[in-house]
N, C-alpha and C positions, 0 to 999 in steps of 0.2 A: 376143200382146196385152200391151199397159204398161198393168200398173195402181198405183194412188199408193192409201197406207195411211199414218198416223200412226203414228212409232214410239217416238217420245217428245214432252211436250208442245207441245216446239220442232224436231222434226226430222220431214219428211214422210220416204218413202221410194216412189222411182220405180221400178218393178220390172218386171221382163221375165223370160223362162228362155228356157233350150236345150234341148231334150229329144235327148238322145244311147242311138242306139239299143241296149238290152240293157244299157246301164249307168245310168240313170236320169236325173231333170232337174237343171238347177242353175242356181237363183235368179244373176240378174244385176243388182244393184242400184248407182243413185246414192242420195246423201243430200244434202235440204236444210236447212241448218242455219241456221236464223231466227234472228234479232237486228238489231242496229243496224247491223249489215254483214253482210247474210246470204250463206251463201257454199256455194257445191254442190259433192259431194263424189262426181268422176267425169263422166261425161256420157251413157251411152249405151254401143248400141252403133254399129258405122258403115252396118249395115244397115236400123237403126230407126231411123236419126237422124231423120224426119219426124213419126214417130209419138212418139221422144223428147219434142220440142219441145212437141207438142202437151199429152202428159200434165204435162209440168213447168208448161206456162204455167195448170195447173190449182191450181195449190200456190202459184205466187210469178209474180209479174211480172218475164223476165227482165231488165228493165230496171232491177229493183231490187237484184240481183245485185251482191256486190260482188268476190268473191272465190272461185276455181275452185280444190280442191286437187288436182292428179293423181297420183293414188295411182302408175300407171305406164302406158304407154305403150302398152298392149294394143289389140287392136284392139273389143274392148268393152267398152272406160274413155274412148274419146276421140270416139264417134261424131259427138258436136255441138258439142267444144271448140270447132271454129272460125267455127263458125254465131252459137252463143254474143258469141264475141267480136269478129263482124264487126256484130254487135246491138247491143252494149253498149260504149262504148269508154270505160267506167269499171273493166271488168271487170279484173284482176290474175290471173295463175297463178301457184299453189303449187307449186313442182315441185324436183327436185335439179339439178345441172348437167347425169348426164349425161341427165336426160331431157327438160330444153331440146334437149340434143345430137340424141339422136335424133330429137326433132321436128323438130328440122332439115334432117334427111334425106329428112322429107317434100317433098310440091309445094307446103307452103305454111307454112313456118317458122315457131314460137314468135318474136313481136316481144318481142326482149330488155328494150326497156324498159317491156313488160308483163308481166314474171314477177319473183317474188318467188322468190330460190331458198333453200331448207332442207336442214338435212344432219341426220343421225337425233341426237338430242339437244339439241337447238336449241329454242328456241319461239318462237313467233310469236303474235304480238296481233292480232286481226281483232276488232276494234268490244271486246264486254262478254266474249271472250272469247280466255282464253289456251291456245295449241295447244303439244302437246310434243309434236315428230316423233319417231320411234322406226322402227328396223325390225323387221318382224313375224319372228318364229320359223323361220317357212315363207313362200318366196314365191321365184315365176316368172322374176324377172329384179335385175339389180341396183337398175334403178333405182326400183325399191317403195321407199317412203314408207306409214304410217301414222300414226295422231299419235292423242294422248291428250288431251281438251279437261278442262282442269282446273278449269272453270267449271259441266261438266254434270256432269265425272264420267262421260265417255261416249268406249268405247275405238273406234276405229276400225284395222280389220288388215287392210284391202287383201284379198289373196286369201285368207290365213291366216283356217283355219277353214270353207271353201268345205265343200258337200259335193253331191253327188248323191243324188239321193233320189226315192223315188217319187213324191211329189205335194209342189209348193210351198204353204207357208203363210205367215201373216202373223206369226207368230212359232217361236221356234226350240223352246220350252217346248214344243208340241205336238206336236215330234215325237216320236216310240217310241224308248227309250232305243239297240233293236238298229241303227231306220233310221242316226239319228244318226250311232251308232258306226263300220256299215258305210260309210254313205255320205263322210264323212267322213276314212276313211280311203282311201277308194278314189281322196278327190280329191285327196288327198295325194301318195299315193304316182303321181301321173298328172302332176298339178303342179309339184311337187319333185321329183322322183327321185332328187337327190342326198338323201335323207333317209337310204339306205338308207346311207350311207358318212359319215354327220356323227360328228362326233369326241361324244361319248355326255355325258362331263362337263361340255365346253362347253354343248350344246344343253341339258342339266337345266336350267345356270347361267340361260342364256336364258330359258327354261320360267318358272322362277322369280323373274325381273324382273318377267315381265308379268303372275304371278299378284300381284304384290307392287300393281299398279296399281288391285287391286281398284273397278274399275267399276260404273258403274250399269245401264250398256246396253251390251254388245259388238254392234259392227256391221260385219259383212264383205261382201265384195263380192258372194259367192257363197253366201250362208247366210241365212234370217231372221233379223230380228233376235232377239238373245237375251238376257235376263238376266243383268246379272253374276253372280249368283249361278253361271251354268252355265259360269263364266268356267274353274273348275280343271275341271271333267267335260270340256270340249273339250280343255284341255291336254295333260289323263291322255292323251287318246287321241293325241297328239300327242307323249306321251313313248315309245307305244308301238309309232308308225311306221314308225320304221327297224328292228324286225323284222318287220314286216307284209310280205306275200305282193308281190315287185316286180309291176311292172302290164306284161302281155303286149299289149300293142297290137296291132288286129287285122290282118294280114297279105294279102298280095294274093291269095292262096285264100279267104281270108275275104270279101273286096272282091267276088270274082269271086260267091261263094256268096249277097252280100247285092243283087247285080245282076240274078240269078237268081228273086229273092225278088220284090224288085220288079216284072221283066219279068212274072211270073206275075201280080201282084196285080193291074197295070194294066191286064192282057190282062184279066182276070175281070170 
């Protein structure tokens, strides 16, 4: 189910989860970010794209849309991109080169002269408000984009900062310091993998740009939203993931074991 919550006084948030079994849920979110060009931040994913559409047209008229940033190219970042902008042909995408590139690869290509492309250090103007793209610390592919709106004061990290967790809520303050920790880490080390092999001084250096950005609201793909304030507690936990336990993915005895599970429940 997508449900829509406010998470700042100008940003809704469209939410959804995945519950993944024996390792716990993780929040999937867009953000709408209102203003004189308001602009959505993600889309979905490609299995709820119907059910997307429906809960976003609860927050904003997609008509009044001005501007699409894509974090990356996932296949639960783009589920209505093109719904979206066969809707609206005012609409513009935020995105890097190469993830024009890869949408190209789809059956139905990013039209080039509707994307605005950014590269991490860059900013970009959308209406009352100025974007600084940035790449997050942590994240699944090259072509992640995050950005820092320097107007709200409101960090946006793409998957950076995701976690698994026993039950989704509407902010990140509520969760238990351990859920947090653990879960957080597990989406880490699941997501990144190369965490485990980053050159140690670098990634602090990293670490400590983005504490340096000190925000009002951190908003990840994969996380409530959270307080800046919890801005260095997510980091800490992120300085401490490349010695965290590598992540065993479960195996085709496992698969067979979890068939078994099911056959039985269904029969009962």
């Amino acid at each position: 189910m997508i449900t829509t919550y406010r998470a700042a006084p100008d940003i809704d948030v469209v939410s959804s989860s995945a519950t993944i079994a024996d390792f716990g849920s993780l929040a999937i979110n867009a953000f709408v970010m209102h203003g004189d060009e308001p602009m959505l931040v993600d889309t979905g994913t490609v299995v709820e794209a119907d059910e997307f559409m429906t809960a976003l047209r609860t927050v904003i008229d997609p008509a009044d849309l001005r501007w699409i940033w894509l974090s990356h190219t996932d296949f639960d970042h783009i589920g209505s991109l093109h719904t979206l902008l066969d809707e609206n042909p005012q609409l513009r995408v935020i995105t890097t080169f190469f993830g024009m590139g890869i949408m190209g690869l789809s059956s139905t290509p990013l039209p080039p002269d509707r994307v605005r492309l950014v590269n991490p250090g860059e900013r970009v103007r959308v209406g009352n408000r100025t974007l600084r793209a940035f790449k997050p610390p942590v994240y699944d592919t090259a072509v992640t984009t995050g950005f820092y709106d320097e107007t709200s004061r409101t960090l946006f990290s793409a998957d950076c900062f995701g976690a698994l967790l026993p039950d989704i809520l509407q902010s990140a303050a509520d969760i238990s310091d351990t859920d947090l920790r653990d879960g957080q880490t597990l989406w880490v080390t699941i997501d990144s993998p190369w965490i485990h092999n980053v050159d140690r001084k670098l990634f602090s250096e990293h670490l400590a740009q983005v504490s340096r950005l000190d925000p009002e609201i951190v908003l990840s793909g994969h996380l409530p939203p959270a307080p800046g304030a919890m801005l260095n507690t997510l980091l800490d936990t992120l300085a401490k993931a490349p010695d965290a336990a590598t992540f065993d993915a479960p195996d085709q005895a496992m698969l067979e074991q979890m068939l078994v599970g099911i056959a039985t429940s269904t029969a009962g």
